[in-house]
C-alpha positions in Angstrom: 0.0 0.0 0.0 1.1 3.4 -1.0 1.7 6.7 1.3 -1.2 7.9 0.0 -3.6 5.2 0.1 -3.3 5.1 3.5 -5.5 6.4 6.5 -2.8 9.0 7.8 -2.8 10.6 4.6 -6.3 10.6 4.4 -6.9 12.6 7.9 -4.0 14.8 7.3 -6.0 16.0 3.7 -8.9 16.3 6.0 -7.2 18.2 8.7 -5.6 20.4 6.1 -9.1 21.0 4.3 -10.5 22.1 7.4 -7.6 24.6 8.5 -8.0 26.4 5.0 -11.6 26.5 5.6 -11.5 27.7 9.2 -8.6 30.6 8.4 -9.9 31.2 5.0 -13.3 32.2 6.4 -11.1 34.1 9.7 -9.7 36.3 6.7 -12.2 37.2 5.3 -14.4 38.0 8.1 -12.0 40.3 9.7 -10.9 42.0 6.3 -14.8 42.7 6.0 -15.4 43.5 9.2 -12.0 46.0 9.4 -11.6 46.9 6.1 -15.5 47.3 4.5 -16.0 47.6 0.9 -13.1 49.7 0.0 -11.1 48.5 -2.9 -8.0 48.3 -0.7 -9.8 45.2 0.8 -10.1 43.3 -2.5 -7.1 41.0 -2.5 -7.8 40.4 1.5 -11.1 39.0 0.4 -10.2 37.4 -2.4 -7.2 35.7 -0.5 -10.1 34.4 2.1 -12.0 33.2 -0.3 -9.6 31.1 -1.9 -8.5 29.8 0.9 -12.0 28.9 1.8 -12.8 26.8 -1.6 -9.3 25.1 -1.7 -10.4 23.9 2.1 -13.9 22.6 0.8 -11.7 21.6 -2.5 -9.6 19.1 -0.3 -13.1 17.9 1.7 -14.8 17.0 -1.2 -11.9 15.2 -3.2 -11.4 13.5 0.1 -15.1 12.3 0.7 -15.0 11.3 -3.0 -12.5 9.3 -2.3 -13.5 7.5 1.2 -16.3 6.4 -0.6 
């Protein structure tokens, strides 16, 4: 069995999906909440967003594959 066929490489994709969720929606909350809709906040946002769909990116390629 392979590195990444196992079940520690699965939960650390998992963990990781859910850190880039958790401090991709942090970013973007506090840049919204500090910043408002100025266009100086635009890459702030768009760097929490990002972060925020490669998170649920990693959770749905991983439920994919569990199943």
């Amino acid at each position: 069995m392979s590195f990444r066929q196992s079940k520690a490489y699965v939960g650390f994709k998992v963990f990781n999906g859910l850190l880039f969720i958790v401090l991709g929606a942090a970013i973007f909350v506090q840049v919204a909440r500090i910043a408002g809709a100025r266009f100086e906040a635009i890459p702030g946002l768009i760097l929490g967003a990002a972060m925020f769909g490669l998170g649920a990116y990693r959770l749905t390629m991983m439920m994919r594959y569990k199943s």
